[in-house]
C-alpha positions as CSV (number, residue, x, y, z in Angstrom):
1,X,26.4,35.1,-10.4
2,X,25.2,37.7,-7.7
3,X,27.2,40.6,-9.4
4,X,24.4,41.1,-12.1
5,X,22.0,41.6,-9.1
6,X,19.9,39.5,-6.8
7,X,18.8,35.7,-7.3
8,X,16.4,33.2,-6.0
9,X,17.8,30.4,-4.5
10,X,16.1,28.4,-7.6
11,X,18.2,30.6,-10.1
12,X,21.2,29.2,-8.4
13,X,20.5,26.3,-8.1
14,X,19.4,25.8,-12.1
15,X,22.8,27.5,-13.3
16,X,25.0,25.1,-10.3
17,X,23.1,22.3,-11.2
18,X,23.5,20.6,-7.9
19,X,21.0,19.6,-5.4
20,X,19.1,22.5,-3.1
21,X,20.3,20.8,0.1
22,X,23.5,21.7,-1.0
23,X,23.6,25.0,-2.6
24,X,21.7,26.3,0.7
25,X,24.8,24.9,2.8
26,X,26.6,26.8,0.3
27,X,25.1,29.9,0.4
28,X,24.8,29.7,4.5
29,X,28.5,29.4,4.8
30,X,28.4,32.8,2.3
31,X,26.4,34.6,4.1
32,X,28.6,33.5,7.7
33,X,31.3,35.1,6.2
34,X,29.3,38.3,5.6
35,X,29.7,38.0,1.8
36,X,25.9,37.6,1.2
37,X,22.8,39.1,2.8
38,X,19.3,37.2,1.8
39,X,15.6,38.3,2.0
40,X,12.6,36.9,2.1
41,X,9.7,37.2,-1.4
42,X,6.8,35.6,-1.1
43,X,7.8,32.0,-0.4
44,X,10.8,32.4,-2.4
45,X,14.6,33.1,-0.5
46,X,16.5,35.9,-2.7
47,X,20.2,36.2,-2.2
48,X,22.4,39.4,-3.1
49,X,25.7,40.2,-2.3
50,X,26.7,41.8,0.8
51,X,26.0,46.0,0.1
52,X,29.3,46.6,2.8
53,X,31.6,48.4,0.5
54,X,34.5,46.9,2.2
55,X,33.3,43.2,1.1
56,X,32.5,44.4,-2.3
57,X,36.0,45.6,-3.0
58,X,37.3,43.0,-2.1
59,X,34.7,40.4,-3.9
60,X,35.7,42.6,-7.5
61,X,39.3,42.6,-6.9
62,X,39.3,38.7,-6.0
63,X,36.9,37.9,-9.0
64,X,38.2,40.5,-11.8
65,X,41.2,37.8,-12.3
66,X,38.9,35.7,-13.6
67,X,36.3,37.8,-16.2
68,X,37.3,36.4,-19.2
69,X,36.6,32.9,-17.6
70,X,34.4,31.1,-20.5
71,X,32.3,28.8,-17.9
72,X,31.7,32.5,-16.2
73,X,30.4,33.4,-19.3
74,X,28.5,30.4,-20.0
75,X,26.9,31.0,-16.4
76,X,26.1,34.9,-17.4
77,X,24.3,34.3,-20.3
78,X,21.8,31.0,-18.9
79,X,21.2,33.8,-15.7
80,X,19.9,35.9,-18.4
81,X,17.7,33.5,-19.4
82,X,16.7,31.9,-16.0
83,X,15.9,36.0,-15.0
84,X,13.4,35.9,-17.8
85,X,11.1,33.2,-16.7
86,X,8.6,33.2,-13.8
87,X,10.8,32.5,-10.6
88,X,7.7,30.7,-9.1
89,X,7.8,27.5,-12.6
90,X,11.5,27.6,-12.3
91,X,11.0,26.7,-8.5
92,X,8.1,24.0,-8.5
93,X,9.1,23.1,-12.0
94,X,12.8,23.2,-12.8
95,X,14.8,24.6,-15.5
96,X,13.8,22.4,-18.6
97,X,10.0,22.4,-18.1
98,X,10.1,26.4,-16.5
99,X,11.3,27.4,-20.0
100,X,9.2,24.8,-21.9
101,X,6.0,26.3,-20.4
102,X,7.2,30.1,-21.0
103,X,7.8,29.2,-24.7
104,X,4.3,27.7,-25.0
105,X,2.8,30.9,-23.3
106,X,4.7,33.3,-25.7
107,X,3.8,31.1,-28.8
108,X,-0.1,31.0,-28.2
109,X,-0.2,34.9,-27.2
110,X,1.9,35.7,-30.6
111,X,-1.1,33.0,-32.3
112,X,-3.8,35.2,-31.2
113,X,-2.6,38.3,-32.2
């Protein structure tokens, strides 16, 4: 997920679809092992991948095996979509209703144009 760029915790939790408790216990034991680095926005936690070029080689080599992967490619195109909406709905709101309020945003601006 972290090769298109950067993610808010949120993000990854919406694509994983498991609970924050444990994608944070994830993502600690990532960035143990030096393979992430995280930041703090705001109130929100974003994680990127590790900018050591030593890590990154070996992240590409160990993932490139698996680019034609269709649940990879599943996951690419919903981070597309999660990128799109306001990282602060996704986070109080979830996924569902995060995309359901952006919808109804776009559709009244288009209605008073």
């Amino acid at each position: 997920m972290l090769r298109s760029g950067e993610l808010c915790v949120c993000q990854i939790t919406a694509v994983l679809e498991l609970a924050p408790s444990t994608v944070s216990a994830h993502l600690k034991e990532l960035k143990q092992a030096g393979l992430t680095i995280e930041r703090k926005d705001g109130r929100w936690v974003v994680v990127g991948l590790s900018e050591d070029p030593t890590i990154l080689g070996w992240l590409e080599a160990s993932l490139s095996s698996l680019n034609d992967d269709p649940q990879l490619a599943s996951d690419a195109r919903l981070i597309e979509e999660l990128r799109k909406l306001p990282v602060e709905d996704l986070c109080r709101l979830g996924y569902e209703a995060a995309k359901a309020k952006t919808c109804t945003s776009d559709e009244k601006q288009r209605s008073t144009q």
